[in-house]
N, C-alpha and C positions, 0 to 999 in steps of 0.2 A: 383682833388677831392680826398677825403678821399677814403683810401682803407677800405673793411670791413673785410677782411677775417678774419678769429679768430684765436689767437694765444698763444700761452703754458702759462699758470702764470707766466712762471720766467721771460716774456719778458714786463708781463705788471706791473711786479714789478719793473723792469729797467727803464721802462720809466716815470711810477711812481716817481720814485726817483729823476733821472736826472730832471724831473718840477717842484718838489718839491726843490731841491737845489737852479737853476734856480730862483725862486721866492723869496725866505727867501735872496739872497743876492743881491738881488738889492728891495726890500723891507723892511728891518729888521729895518731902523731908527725909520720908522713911527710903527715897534711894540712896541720900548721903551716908545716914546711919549703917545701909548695906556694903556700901562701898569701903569705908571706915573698918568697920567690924574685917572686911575680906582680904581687906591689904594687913592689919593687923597679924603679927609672927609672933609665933612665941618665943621669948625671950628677947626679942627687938628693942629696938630704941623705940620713944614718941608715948605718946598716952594710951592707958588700957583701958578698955572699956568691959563693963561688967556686964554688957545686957544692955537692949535696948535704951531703957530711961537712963542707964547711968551715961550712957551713948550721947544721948539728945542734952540730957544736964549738963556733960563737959562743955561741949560745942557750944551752948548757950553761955555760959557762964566764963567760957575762956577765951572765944570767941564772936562771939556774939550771934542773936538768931536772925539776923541774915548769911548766916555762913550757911544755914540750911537750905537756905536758897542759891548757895553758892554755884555755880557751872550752871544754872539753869535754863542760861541763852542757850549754850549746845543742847539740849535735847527736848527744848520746845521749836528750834529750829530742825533738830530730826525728828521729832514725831510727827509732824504733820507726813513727808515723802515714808516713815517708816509706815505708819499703822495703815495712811494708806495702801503702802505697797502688801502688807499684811493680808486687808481684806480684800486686797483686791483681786490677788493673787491667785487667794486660798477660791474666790468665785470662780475664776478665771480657770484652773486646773480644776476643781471639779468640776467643770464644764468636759473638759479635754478627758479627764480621766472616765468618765463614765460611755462620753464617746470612745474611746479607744480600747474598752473591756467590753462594749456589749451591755452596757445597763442603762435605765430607765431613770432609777432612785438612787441618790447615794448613799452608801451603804459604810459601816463605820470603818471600813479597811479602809475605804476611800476617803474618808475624812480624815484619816492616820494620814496616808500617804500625803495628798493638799496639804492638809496641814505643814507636814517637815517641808516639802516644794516651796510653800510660803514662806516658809522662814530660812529658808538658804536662801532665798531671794532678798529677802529683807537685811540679811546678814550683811549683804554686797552694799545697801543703802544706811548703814548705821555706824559700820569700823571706825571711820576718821571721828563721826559726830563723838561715839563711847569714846575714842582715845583722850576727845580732849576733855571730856569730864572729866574722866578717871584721874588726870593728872590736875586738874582743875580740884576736886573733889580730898587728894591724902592732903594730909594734915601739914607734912613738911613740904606744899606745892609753894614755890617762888612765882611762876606763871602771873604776868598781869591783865588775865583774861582769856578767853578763847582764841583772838588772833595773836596774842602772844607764844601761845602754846605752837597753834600753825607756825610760825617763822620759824621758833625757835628750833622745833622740831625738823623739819623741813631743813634749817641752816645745818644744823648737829647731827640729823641723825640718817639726813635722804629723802624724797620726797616718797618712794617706798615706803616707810614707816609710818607713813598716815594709814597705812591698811596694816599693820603690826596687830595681830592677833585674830586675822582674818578664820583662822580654819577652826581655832576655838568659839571664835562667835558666829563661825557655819555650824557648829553640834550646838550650842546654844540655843540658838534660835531653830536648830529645823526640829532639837528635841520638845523644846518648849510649845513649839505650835504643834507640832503632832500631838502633843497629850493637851494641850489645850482643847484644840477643834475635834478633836477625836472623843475627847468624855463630851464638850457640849451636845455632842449628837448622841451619845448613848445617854446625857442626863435629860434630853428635848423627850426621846421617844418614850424614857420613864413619867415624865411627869406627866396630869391629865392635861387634857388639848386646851388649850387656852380661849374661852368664850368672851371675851372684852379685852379689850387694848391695856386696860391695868394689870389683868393675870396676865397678858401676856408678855408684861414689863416684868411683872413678879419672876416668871419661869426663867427671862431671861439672865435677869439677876443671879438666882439660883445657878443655872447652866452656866455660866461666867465665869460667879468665885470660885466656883467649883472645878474649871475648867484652869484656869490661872495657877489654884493652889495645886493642884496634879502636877499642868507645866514647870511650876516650880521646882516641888517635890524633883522630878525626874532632870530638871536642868541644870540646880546648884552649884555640882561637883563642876561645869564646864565653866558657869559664871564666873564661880573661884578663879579659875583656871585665866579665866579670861580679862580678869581685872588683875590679876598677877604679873601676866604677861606684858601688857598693855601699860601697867605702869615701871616695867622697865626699858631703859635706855638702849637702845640698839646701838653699841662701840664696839667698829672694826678691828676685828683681828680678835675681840675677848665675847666665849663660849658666853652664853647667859643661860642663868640658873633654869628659867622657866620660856620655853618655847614650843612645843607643840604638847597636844592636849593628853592624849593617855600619860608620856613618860611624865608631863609633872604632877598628874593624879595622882600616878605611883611614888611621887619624889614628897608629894603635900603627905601622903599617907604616911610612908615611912619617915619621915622627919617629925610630923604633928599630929598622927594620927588620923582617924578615921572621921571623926568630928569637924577635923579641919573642913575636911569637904564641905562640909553644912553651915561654915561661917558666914554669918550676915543672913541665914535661912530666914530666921524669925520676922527679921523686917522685909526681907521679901518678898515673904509669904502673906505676911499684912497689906502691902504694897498692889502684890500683883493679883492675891487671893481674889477683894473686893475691883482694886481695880481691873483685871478680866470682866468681871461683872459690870463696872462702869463702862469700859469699851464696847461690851456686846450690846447694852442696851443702845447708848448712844448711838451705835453703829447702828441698830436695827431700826431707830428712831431715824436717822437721817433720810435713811432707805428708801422706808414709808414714804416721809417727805417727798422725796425726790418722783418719787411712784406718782403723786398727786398733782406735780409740778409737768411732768414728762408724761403722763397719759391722759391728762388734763382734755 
């Protein structure tokens, strides 16, 4: 069983990290195929993809399958400050939140509330690292690497533009951890109490995908939004098609429909389903650890 005792920020930033890494490298194929699929227009120039596999079959086959791995310096170099800021966050406000209402227990509002807290925080720790994937990541990227992207960026477009799609990856991230941390707590209390350290690996598994795929589910349309954004070029003096987040919902819907929003859903939801599950455990597991090391 899950130990509870409480422990210093710097151990819930470690373990933050270490399931943040954890995740991003046995998961990252299916972030290219997302990204791919979300920059995709219809009627656009570049390659169509049909769906997943036909997704992964182009890229292998035209490109070759390190391009699946392509951009993956930037966000194993943000996952570590991300996922820790993530849970640390989310520890750190429901501490404050329960204090500042008057309760004991956290309660699932209060797990809503942490949650989004944590991921507008996290939002602030990930802009530059997403921007440079994204543009690392389409198909037509000239970029020779991450600090490429920096210069280039930076030379061209200001050094402002490293945070270029900042208030979209604020709804992003504070909806995705809100419905993340918010079903893990209503999916903990459903399941029975966990009597051994493997059930309580099992539950969290369970509470994880479960918690990831909701995240998802309710963050998509912003994702969209936000990998749209991001991979366009900020030049002075000309309006850009896609810059804050409702009017290009509205502008993605009435140009491509409703669907649009949901592009790249499948992979992920594959992605972050399981992975949610691989970071709660991981997370829960360092915890532990840490409990053993620090009370020792």
């Amino acid at each position: 069983m899950t130990d509870a005792r409480p422990l210093p920020f710097i151990y819930q930033f470690a373990a933050g990290a270490v399931a943040g890494i954890s995740e991003i490298l046995v998961m990252y194929p299916l972030d290219v195929v997302k990204t791919r699929m979300q920059l995709q227009v219809a009627g656009g120039a570049g390659p169509h993809y049909n769906g997943i596999t036909d997704c992964l079959k182009q890229i292998v086959a035209k490109e070759g399958a390190s391009r699946l791995y392509k951009g993956i310096s930037s966000p194993v170099l943000m996952e570590a400050p991300k996922r820790a800021t993530k849970f640390a966050c989310n520890d750190e406000f429901q501490k404050i939140y329960k204090r500042e209402f008057g309760v004991e227990k956290l309660t699932q509002s209060l797990s809503i509330l942490s949650g989004a807290s944590a991921g507008c925080c996290e939002a602030f720790v990930v802009v530059p690292f997403e921007l440079v994937k994204i543009r690392l990541q389409d198909v037509s990227s000239k970029y020779n690497g991450p600090v490429d992207v920096v210069k280039r960026i930076i030379a061209q477009e200001g050094v402002l533009a490293m945070y270029n799609g900042l208030e979209s990856t604020l709804w992003r991230h504070g909806v995705w951890n809100a419905g993340y941390f918010g079903v893990i707590f209503q999916v903990r209390s459903l399941l029975p109490k966990a009597q051994s350290k493997s059930q309580q690996t099992g539950n969290d598994l369970i509470a994880g995908t479960i918690g990831g795929t909701i995240g998802s589910l309710m963050s998509t349309p912003f994702d969209v939004v936000k990998s749209r954004v991001q991979n366009t070029a900020v030049i002075a003096g000309q309006a850009r098609k896609y810059n804050w987040s409702w009017p290009s919902i509205f502008t993605i819907y009435r140009e491509e429909g409703f669907s649009a929003l949901y592009k790249g859903f499948v992979p992920k939801v594959l992605r972050l389903g399981p992975g949610g599950g691989i970071l709660l455990v991981v997370f829960t597991g360092m915890m532990d650890f840490f409990r053993t090391v620090h009370y020792k």
